[in-house]
Structure formats: C-alpha cells, structure tokens
N, C-alpha and C positions, 0 to 999 in steps of 0.2 A: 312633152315627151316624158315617157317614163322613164324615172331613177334606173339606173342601171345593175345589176349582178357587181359591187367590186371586193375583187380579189388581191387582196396585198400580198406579192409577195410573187416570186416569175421560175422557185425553182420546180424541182420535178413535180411533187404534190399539185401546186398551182397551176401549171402545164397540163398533166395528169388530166385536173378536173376542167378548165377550158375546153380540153380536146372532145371529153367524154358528154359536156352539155353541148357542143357543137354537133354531136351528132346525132341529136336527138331532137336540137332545135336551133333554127341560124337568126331565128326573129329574136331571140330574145337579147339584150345589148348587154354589153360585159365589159367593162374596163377593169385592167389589171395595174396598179401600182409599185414600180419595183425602184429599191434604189440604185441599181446599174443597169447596164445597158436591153436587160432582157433578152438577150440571145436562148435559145433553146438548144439543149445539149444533156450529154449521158454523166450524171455524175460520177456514180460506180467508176468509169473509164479516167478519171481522175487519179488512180490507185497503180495505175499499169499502166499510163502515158510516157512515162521515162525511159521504158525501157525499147517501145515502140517508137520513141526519138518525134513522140508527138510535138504538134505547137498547139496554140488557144486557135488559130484558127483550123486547125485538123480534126478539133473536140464540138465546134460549136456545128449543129446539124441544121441549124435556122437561124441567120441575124434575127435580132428583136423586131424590124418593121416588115419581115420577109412575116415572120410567125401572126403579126397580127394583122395582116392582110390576109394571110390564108385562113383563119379564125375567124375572121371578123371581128375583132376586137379595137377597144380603144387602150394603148401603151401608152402609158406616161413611164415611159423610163427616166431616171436618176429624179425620182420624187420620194423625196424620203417623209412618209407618215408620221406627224407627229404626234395625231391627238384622233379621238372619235369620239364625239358624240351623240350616246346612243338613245338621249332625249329626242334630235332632230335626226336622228339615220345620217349622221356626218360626219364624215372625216377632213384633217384639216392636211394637205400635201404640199409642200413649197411653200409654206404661207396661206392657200388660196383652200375653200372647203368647197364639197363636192357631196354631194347628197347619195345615196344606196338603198335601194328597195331590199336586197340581203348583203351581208356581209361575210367576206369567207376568210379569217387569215390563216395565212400560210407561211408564214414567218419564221420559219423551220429553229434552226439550231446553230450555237456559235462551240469554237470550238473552248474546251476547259484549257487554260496551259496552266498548270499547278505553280505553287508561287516556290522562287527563288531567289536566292542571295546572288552577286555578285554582279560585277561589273558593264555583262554584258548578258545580261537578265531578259534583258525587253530585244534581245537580238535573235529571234526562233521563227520558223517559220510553220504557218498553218495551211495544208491544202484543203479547206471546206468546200470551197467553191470554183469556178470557172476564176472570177477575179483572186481568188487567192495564188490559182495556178500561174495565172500574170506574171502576179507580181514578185512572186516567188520562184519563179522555174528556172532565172538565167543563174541564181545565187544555187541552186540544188544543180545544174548540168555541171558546173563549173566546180563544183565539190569532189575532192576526191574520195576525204573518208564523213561518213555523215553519220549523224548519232541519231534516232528515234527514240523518242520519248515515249512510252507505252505499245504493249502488246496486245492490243485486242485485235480487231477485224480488220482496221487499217493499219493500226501500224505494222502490223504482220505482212497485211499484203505490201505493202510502200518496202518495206524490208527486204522481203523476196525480188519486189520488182527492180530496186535501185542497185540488190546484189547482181541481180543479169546485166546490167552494165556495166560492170567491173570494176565497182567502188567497193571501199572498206565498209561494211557499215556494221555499227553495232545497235543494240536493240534491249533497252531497258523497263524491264517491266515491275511493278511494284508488288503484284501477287505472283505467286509460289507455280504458276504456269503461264505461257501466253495462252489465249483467249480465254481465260478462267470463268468467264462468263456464258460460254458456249459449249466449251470441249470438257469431256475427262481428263483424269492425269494420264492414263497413259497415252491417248492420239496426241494428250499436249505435247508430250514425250518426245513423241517420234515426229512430230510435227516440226519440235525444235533441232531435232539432229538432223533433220535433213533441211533447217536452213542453217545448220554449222556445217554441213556438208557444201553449203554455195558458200559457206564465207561469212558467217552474220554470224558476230561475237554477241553472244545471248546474257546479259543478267537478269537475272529474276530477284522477288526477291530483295530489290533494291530500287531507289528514285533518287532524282539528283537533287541536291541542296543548294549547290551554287554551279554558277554559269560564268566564267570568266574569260577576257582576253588574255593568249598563252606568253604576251609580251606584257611585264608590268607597265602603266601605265599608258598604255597601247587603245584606241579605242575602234579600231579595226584588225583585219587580219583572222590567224586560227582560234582556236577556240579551245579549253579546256575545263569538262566540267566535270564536278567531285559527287560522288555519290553517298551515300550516307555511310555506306562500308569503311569510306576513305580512300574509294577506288578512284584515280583521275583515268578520263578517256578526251583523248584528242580528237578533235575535229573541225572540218572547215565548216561545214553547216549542221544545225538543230532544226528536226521535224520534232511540232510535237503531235502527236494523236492517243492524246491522253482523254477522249470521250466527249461528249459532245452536253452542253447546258441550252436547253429549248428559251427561244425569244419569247420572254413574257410580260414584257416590261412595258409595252403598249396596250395590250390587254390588260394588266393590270391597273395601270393607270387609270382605264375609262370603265372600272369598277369591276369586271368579269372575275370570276370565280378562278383562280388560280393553283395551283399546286405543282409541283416537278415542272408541270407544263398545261398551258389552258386545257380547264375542266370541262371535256362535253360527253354526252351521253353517245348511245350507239348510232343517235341518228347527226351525231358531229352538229351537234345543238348546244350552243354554251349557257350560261346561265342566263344572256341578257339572248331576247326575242328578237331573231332575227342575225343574229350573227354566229357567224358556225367557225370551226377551226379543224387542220387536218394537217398532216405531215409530220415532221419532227417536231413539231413546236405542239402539238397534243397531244392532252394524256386522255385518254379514253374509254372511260369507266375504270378510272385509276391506271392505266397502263400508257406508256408511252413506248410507241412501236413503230419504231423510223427507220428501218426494211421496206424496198421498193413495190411487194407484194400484198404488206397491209394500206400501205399507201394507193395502188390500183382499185384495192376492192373500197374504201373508204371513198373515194374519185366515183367512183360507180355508182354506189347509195347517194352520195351527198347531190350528184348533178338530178340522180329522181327527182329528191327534197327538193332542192334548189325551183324545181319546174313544176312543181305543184301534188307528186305522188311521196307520200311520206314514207322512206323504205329507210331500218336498216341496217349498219354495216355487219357483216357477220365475217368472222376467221377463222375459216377450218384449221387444220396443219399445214404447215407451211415449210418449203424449203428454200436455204440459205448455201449460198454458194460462194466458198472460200477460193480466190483467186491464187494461190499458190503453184504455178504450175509444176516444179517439180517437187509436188505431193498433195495432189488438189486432195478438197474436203468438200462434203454436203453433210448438211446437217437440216434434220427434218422435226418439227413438232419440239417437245419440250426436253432437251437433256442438263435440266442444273433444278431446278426446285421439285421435290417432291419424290426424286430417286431414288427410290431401297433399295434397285438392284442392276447390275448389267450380265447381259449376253455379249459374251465377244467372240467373235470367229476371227481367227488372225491366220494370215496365211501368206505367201507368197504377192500376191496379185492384190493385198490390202488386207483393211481392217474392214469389219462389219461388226458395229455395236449397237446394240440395244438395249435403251431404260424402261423399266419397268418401274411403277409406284406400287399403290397398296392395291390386295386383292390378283395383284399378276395382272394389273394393267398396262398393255403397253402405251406409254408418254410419247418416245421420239428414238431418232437413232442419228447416228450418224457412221459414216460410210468412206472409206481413203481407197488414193490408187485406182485400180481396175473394178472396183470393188463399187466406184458411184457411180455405175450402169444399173444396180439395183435401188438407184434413189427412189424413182417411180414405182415401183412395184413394192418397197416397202411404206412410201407415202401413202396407197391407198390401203395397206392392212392398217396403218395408223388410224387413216380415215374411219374404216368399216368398225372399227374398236370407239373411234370417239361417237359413235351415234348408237 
C-alpha cells in the first residue's frame, strides 16, 4: 500500500485542504494526525460564542470520526507528533512511526500571554481553540467583570461580545489604539467610543505587569492586576489575546528552514522535499497570513501540488471582517505599511476610508456602519488597480 498524504494538525487550514483534495480525488489516502479529539468546527465563531450562550457542542459542526468517515480519511486523534524524519518520510506519534509519501503541517499558532509578575500569573485564560473554549468557558460565564489583555482583532471582538452579556469588561491595549495593526487612528477612535458606549473601560497605551490574587495570601478568588501606569483593575477572570506565536518547534527540530514561522515558498514547499506547511504556523515568502481567506486559497494550490499539478498560491486583496456588531468594520487590502495618504468620507451612515501609497496608488480601505455595503465594490477597484 502506498504511504499516505499525512497531515498534522485537524484545525481549519488542515480541514481546509482535506476537503479541497477530497474533491478532486477520494483514491488517494490521507491520514491526519491531531493532538485532540478532531472534531470540525468554525473557529472565527469562538469570538462571539458568549454572547450567543453557545456550548462546545453547539460550535462543533462534525465530531472527529463523523469528519473522517465522510473524507475518507485516517484520524488518529490525541497523537501528539513528536519527531519526523525526513531521511525515511517519517514521523514518530505515540511512540509508534508511520511513514508519508508528502507531508503537510498545519500546526497553526499558540497564543503569546506576555510575561507577568505576581501571584496569580499563570491563572488567564486563552480561547485559541475549541479545547481552549472547554476549558475555559465555565471560569468566563461565571465572570462578572473580566479584563482582556490586548486590542487587536480578538480581543476587540471578545470585548464587544462578553460586553452584550452584561459583564464589566475592560480592555487593555499596549499601543496607542486597539487594532493598531489594521485600523487608522481615527476609525480606532470611534471604534473605541462606541465600545465605551457598551461599557468596555478602554486603556491604551498601557500592559499589565503583575497579576495577583485580590485577597493576600489567597490563591483563589478575584483577581487584581496593576498596570504599568500604577492603575489596579479588578477582575474575576483574565482573557488574554495578546497575538498569536506560530508552532515551529517540530519543524524545526527535523531541520526545516524556520523563521516567525515555517519557511515555504508560493507553492507551500519548505525547504526539505516533500513536506509543505500552511495556516498560521507559515510564513510564506516571508509573510505570515493567518486570516481564513489566505488560508482557502493556499488549501486550493497546495491539494493541486499535493496530486501531482504543481500550482501556486496567489492573494489578490482581500477582506477582513471585524465582528463588532454595534459598529461593524471591513477592512480590504493594505491599510498600515506603505500609506502616504487617506480619503475619508465621514458621514452619518459611517466611515469610508481610503489608503493611497506612492504615485496615488490605491493600497486598501476600510469601510464602518452602513457604509460596509460598499466592501465589494470597493474591493474590485482595489483589484483593477492592483493588475
């Protein structure tokens, strides 16, 4: 029998590309290696489960043996990889090795929790995953007021979400606006007043230094953590989503070309033959692009490769959609490197902003309000500009 296609790794990426060689071919055999259970589900929906009074099993769309009966695949769920071998096309899982005609990992991303002082340091919670959400959900329902560690994309949305259930929450960011990485100052602006408008005490600007229990010598109970201002905020639970560090600690081991995140070229080729990487855990031709969009089209190229048509991934402009619902965002193509200028049209009904670079190029825009009905139609002038 021939070696099989194996896939480390059961989140969306790896799901992604399963689905996408399934449909192009059911002979060819696939086993997937995950260290939990494999179920198949939305991780986005992770973000805005709280407030929908979701459970784990309300998020999961396919148990793990439901998924690889309908694939046709082989699951080894809770096998955790320890080693490859890419002398003999081996990997070593449980102890036991299992040989691969290609290798895809998918080993996506853990989260950063930034280091702290105090007491109760190691007591935060992270929702990366389905299993984070586990084990984490009944310590977050049960929370009255809850603190967020970082304002990017999640913790923004976690923010907004756990405010629509009528919790205290506050929301600590270390640069000078939330999503500083995505947004302008000024949509950060009005982004933030209108979640001080639901209730989410905002500091920017500032990160916590220590994390302690609010009772001396206490090692349960509320929580109280100091910020470097000298600010204390009380709280029964710590989210943090302070970004996310790609798994490259197995790749790198079995010698692969490493950086931010496994190094492959456009066609998700790393530097050892025969083994390829995709999702949040690669970087890809220097970029690491762990948005569900680069992720589709990377799934698409790589099951060609995978099957013998060498194709690949290309990214036109792309939109990202800010779950905030009282004051959604899209954001399309590039708005933070290389901006010399903006277009704002501001008005009742939203914002409509556009970056320009050099030469009066348009980069990207971004779009609030009533305002992101023109996501699509400014996405394809992006387009017709980028060719």
């Amino acid at each position: 029998m021939n070696a099989p296609i194996i896939i480390i790794g059961s989140g969306f990426a790896a799901y992604q590309l399963v689905k996408t060689l399934r449909r192009a071919n059911t002979e060819t055999p696939i086993a997937v290696f995950t260290q939990d259970a494999g179920h198949d589900y939305n991780k986005p929906d992770l973000s805005h489960a709280f407030s929908k009074q979701q459970s784990v099993e309300d998020l999961i769309t396919l148990r793990g043996p439901e998924f690889a009966a309908q694939n046709q695949i082989s699951l080894y769920a809770h096998h955790r990889v320890t080693a490859i071998d890419t002398q003999r096309n081996e990997i070593t899982a449980n102890g036991e090795q299992y040989r691969y005609s290609k290798l895809v990992l998918a080993t996506g991303a853990s989260p950063f929790v930034p280091p702290m002082a105090g007491n109760a340091a190691n007591k935060v919670h992270t929702i990366n995953c389905l299993d984070d959400f586990a084990h984490h959900q009944a310590a977050i329902d049960q929370a009255k007021e809850v603190l967020i560690i970082g304002g990017g994309l999640i913790g923004t949305e976690l923010a907004a979400d756990l405010a629509a259930t009528g919790k205290t929450i506050t929301l600590v960011e270390p640069g000078r606006t939330l999503m500083g990485s995505q947004l302008n100052r000024y949509v950060a602006t009005e982004l933030a007043d209108q979640l001080s408008e639901s209730g989410v005490r905002i500091y920017t600007g500032s990160h916590i230094t220590a994390l302690d229990y609010s009772e001396p010598g206490s090692q349960q109970g509320r929580l109280i953590a100091t910020t470097n201002t000298g600010s204390a905020i009380h709280a029964d639970a710590v989210i943090v989503a302070a970004g996310l560090r790609p798994n490259i600690g197995l790749a790198k081991a079995a010698g692969l070309k490493t950086n931010r995140g496994i190094c492959v070229d456009r066609y998700l080729q790393s530097s050892v033959t025969d083994i390829y990487a995709l999702g949040d855990g690669a970087e890809i031709d220097g970029v690491v692009m762990a948005y569900l969009q680069p992720i589709v089209l990377s799934a698409s190229a790589l099951a060609k490769t995978l099957l013998g048509q060498q194709t690949a991934a290309h990214f036109p402009p792309m939109i990202v959609k800010v779950k905030t619902p009282s004051y959604p965002i899209q954001i399309g193509g590039n708005t933070t490197t290389e901006v010399k200028r903006w277009n704002m049209d501001i008005g009742d009904s939203g914002i409509q902003a556009k970056a320009y670079g050099e030469h009066d190029t348009l980069l990207g825009f971004i779009v609030t309000g009533q305002q992101t009905n023109q996501a699509f139609p400014l996405l394809r002038e992006l387009m017709s500009t980028a060719h």
